[in-house]
C-alpha positions in Angstrom: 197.6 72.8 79.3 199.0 69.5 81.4 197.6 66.1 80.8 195.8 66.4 84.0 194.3 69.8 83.7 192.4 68.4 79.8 191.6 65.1 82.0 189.9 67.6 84.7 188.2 69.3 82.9 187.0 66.4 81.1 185.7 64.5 84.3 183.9 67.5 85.4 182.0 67.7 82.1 181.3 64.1 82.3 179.8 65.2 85.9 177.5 68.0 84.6 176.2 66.1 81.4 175.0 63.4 83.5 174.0 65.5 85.8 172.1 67.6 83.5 170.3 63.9 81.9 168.9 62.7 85.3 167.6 66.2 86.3 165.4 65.6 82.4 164.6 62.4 82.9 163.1 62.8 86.1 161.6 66.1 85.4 160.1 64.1 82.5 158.9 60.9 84.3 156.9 63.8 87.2 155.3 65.3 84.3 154.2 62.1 82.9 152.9 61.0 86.7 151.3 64.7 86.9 149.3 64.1 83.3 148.4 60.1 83.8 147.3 61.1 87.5 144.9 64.6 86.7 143.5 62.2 83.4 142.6 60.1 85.6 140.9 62.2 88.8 139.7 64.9 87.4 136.5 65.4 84.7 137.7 65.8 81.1 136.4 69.9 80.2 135.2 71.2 77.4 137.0 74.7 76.1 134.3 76.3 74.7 131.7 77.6 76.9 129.7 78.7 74.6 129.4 75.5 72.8 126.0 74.6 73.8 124.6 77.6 74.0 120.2 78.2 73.0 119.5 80.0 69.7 118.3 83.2 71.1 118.3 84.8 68.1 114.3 85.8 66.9 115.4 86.6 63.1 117.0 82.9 62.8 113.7 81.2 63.9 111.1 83.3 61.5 111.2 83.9 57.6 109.7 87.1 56.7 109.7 85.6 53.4 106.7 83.7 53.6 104.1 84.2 50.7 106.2 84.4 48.0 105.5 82.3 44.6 107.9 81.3 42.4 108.1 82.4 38.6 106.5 79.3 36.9 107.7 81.1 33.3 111.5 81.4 34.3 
């Protein structure tokens, strides 16, 4: 290879390096305007539905056990 052909194909990497850094950095700075904007508008969620949910559940809210003494000799 000539000189010029290694000079080439040098500019043209050049090209799509810096090419390749602005279409990340703006990609990047969208994102950031996407999460700072949507923080800001819309309600912050929970991910759980179920998180505050009733206790429903009869066997947790009686004890069967209720007249039982303890061994006073143990």
């Amino acid at each position: 290879m000539s000189k010029k052909n290694i000079i080439i194909v040098l500019a043209f990497l050049i090209l799509v390096l810096l090419a390749g850094y602005y279409y990340y950095y703006k990609n990047k700075q969208a994102s950031e305007v996407v999460n700072q904007t949507n923080s800001a508008v819309l309600p912050s969620t929970s991910t759980n539905p179920l998180e505050n949910k009733p206790n429903v559940n009869p066997v947790d809210q009686t004890n069967p056990f209720k007249n039982i003494k303890t061994n006073p000799f143990q």
